[in-house]
N, C-alpha and C positions, 0 to 999 in steps of 0.2 A: 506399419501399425498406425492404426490412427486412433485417433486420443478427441473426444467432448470435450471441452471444460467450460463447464456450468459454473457461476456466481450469482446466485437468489437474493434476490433482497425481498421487503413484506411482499411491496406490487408489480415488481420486474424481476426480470431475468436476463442478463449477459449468456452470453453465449458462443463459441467458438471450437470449429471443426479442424484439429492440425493434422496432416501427413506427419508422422515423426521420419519418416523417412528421405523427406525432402523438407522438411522443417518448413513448410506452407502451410498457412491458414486458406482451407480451400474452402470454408467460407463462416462468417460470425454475422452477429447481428444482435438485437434487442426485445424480449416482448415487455412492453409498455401497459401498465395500466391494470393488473392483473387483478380480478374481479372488480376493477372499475368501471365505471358507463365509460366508453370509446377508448377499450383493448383496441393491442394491434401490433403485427408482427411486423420488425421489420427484419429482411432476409440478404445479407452480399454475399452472393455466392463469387470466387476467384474469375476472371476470364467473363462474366454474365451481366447482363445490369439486375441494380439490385430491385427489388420489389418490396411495395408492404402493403401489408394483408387485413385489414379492419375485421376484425370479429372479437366477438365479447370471449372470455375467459374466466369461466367460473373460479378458476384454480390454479394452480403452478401445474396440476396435471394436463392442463386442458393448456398451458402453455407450450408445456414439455412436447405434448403430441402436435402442435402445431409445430414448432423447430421441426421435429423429424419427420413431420409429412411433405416438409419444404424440403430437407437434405435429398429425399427419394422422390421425390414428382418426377416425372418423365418428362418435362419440360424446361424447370430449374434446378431440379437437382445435380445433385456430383455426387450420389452413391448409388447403387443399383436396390442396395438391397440394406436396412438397419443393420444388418451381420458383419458389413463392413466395420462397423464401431467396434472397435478391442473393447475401447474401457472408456471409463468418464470419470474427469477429474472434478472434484468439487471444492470452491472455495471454501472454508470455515474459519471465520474470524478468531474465536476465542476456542482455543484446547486447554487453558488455565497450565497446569504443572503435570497435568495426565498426558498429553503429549506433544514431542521432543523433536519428532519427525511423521510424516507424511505418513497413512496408514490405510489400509485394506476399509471399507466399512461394513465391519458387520454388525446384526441386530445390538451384538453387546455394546462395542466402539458407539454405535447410536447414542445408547443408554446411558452413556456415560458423558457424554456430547449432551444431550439434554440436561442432565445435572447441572452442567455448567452456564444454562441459562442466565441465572440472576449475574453472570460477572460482563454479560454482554445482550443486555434484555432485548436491544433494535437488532439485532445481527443475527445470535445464531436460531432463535425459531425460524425465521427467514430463509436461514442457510438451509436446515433442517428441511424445513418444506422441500427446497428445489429438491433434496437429496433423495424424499420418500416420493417426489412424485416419477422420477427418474427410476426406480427402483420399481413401482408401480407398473410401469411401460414395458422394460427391460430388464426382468428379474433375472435373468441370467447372465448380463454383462458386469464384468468386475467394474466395482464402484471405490474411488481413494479421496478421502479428503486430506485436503494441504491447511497446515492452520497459519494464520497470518501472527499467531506467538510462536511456535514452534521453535525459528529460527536463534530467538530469544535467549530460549531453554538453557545455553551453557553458560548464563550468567555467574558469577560466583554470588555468596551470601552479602557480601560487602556491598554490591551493585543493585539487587533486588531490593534486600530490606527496607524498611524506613523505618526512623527511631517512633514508633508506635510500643504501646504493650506486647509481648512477643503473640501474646492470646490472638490480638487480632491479622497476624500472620498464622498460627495455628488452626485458630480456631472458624476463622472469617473468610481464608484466603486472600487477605489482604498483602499486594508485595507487586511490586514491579515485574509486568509482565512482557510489553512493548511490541509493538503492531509493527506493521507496513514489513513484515519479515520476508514475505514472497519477493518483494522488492529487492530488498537489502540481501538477501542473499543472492538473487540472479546477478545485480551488478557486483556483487565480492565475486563471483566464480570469473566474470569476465575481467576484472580487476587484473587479480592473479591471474589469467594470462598474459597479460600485458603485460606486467611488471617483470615477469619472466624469475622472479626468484622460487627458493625452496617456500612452498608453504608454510612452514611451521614460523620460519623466520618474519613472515612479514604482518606489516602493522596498518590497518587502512581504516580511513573514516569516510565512510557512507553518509551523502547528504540526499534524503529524500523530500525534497520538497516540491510541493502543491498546493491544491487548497487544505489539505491536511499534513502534515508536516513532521520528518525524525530524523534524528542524526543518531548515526552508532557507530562505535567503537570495535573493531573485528581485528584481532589478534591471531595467529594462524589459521584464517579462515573461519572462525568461530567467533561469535556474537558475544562482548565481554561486559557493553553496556550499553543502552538507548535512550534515548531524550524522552520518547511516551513510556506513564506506567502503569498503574492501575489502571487507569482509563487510555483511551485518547485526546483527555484532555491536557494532558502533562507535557511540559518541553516549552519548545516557542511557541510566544504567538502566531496563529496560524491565519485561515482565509477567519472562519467568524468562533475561531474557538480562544481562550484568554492566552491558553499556556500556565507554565507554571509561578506561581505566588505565592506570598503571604498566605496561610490559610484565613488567617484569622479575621483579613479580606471577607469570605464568605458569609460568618454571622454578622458581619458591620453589615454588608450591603441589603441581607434578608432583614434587619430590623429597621434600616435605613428607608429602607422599598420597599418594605413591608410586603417581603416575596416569601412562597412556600419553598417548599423540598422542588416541586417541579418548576417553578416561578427561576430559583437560584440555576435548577441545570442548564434551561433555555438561556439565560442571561449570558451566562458561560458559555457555553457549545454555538449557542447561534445568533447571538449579539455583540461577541466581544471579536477579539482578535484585529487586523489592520482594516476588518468592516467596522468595529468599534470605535477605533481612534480614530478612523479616518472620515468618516460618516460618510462615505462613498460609495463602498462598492469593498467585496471579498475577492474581486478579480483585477489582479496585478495589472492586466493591461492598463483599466480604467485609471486604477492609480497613477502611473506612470504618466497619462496624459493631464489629469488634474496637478502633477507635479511639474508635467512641463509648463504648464497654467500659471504658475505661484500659489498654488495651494498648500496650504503649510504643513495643514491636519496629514494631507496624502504623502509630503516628502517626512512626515516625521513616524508615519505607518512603516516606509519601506526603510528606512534608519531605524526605526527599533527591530523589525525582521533579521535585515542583514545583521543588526550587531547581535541579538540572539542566537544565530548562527553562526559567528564566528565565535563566543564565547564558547558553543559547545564544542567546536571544533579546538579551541586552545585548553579545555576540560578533557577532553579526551585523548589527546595528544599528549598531556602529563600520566593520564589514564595509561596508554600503552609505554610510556614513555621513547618519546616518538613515535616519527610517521612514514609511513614509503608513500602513501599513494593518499590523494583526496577524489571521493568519485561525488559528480552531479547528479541529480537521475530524478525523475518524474516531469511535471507540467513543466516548472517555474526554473527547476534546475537545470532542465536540456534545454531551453527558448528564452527564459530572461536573460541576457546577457548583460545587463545593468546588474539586475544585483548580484549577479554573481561577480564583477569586478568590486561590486560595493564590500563583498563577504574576503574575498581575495586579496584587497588592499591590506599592507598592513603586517602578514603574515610573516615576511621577510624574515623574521628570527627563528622563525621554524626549518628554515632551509626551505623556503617555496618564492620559484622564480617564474612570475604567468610574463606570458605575451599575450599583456592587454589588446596590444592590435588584434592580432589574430581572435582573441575571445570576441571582441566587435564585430566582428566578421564573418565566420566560419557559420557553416549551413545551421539553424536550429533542427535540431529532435533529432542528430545524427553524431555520431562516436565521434569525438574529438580530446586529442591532448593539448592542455592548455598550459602546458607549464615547458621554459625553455629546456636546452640541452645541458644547460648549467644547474637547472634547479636540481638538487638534494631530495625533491618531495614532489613525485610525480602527480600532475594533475588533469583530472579525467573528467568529460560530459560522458556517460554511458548512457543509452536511453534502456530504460525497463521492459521486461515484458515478463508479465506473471502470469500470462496466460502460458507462456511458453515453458517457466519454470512449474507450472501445475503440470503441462501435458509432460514434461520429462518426469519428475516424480511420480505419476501417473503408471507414465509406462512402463519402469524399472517394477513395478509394482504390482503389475499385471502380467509380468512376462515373467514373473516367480511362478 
């Protein structure tokens, strides 16, 4: 079987072609630019060099058919024929409390996916688009969206709520919802393998960090609480987002800066975070070498990070009461190897025993257990791959 999995944003498109049956990405790629002056595909096919294709793109449609005209070319392609595609999996950010797991799309599933607009206004029109223009092309291949809350969904009330009037949980949909779920679930399945216990029994904290950033708490394989909630702006501070505060923060600073409704979102979302403190740079690397500098601002960016991170991790840990396993996973978590000794220090009362050497050392972006034969609280870099947990959910889904 082979499995699309499409993720649409306004003006691009991700994209990725897996054999499920060899678990190969035979080939992915980018369209850039979509209905902007200087579109342009870019195409890696497995085994081929890759190629990119300049041409304007009115639309997600005119992207969509570009991918598929490159999968079938008699020259670069790897399928003989579109029939080859089973099904296509689509990203969707926000499924709000309507859905729990990964689902079929039909016109109704749309409809209801459109409602939920206003709880993710940059995301799912975006999603939405990739998904009708796909449907457009391909009306008779099964179409699944994966929602990046879904995984969320077996929060208990305790974990979601916030002490707000219940109205604006009723009424609003206001309530902790929490993202990067595609993530958090592929490295909990791979998790539990490793740890080799009964499921129900084990206790694991999920760290996803990147330039966007979430830890959770997974109780027999199930999602019991997350660091992002209503928004993505919730949790630690991230690459340029604040994290979570003081509310009351937000009218001091609108009246202070005399900023709007949208003046206050940018300030949050894409001025604050370790770009904020640090006035450097959202990307770790850079930090790191202004730290090795004596830069003050950039060592006290990556010290409020790590300590962010480990607070939630000793939050969550009382949360499950205890832990079997701590997984790394995204940019910062499989390749910084600094801060994650910075996060790791310290823990020793939880029963977690790292071999720092080893964490110094060991390949970035590749499986590793960080934690000795002695430690109590096994520790894990898992690397992500959501595309691959889309095309599995995908296919179970299409092969009903």
């Amino acid at each position: 079987m082979k499995i699309l999995v499409v993720n649409a944003g306004s003006s691009s498109l991700k994209y990725q072609l897996i054999d499920m049956g060899t678990k190969e990405v035979v080939a992915k790629g980018l369209c850039e630019r979509i209905a902007i002056q200087g579109s342009r595909l870019t195409y890696k096919p497995a085994g081929k060099q890759p190629c990119v294709v300049e041409r304007h793109m009115n639309d997600h449609t005119d992207a969509i058919k570009m991918v598929l005209d490159a999968l079938v070319d008699p020259e670069i392609g790897v399928l003989k024929s579109m029939d080859e595609i089973d099904a296509v999996g689509h990203r969707i950010v926000h499924g709000g409390e309507k859905f729990s797991e990964s689902t079929l799309l039909t016109d109704e599933v749309l409809s209801v996916i459109e409602s939920l607009t206003e709880l993710a206004p940059l995301h799912n029109p975006a999603n939405l688009m990739g998904i009708r223009a796909c449907k457009a092309i391909m009306p008779n291949t099964p179409m699944v969206g994966v929602f990046d809350t879904a995984f969320h969904q077996t929060m208990p009330m305790e974990a979601f709520l916030y002490g707000l009037p219940y109205a604006a949980y009723t009424d609003l949909m206001v309530r902790r919802y929490g993202f990067h779920g595609t993530s958090h679930k592929y490295v909990t399945q791979r998790a539990l393998e490793l740890l080799g216990k009964p499921v129900e029994e084990t206790k694991i904290i999920t760290c996803h960090l990147g330039n966007g950033s979430s830890i959770t708490a997974v109780r027999g394989g199930k999602s019991i609480d997350t660091s992002m909630g209503f928004t993505p702006l919730e949790g630690i501070p991230m690459g340029t987002r604040c994290g979570s505060m003081d509310p009351a923060i937000v009218t001091y600073l609108m009246d202070k800066l005399d900023l709007d409704v949208n003046g206050i979102n940018a300030y949050m979302n894409k001025k604050s975070g370790v770009y904020g403190i640090s006035g450097i740079s959202s990307d770790f690397r850079d930090l790191h070498d202004a730290a090795e500098k004596g830069d003050e601002k950039a060592k006290a960016a990556l010290r409020v990070f790590a300590y962010n991170v480990k607070k939630y991790i000793g939050a969550y840990a009382a949360a499950l009461n205890g832990v079997d396993g701590i997984v790394f996973t995204a940019g910062i978590g499989e390749n910084d190897r600094v801060l994650r000794a910075m996060v790791l220090e310290g823990l020793d009362y939880l029963g977690v025993d790292v071999d720092f050497e080893y964490n110094n050392t060991c390949p970035r972006g590749e499986e590793a257990e960080l934690s000795t034969k002695n430690s109590k609280v096994k520790v894990f870099v898992i690397p992500t791959d959501e595309e691959m947990m889309i095309a599995q959910d995908t296919a179970k889904l299409a092969a009903k």
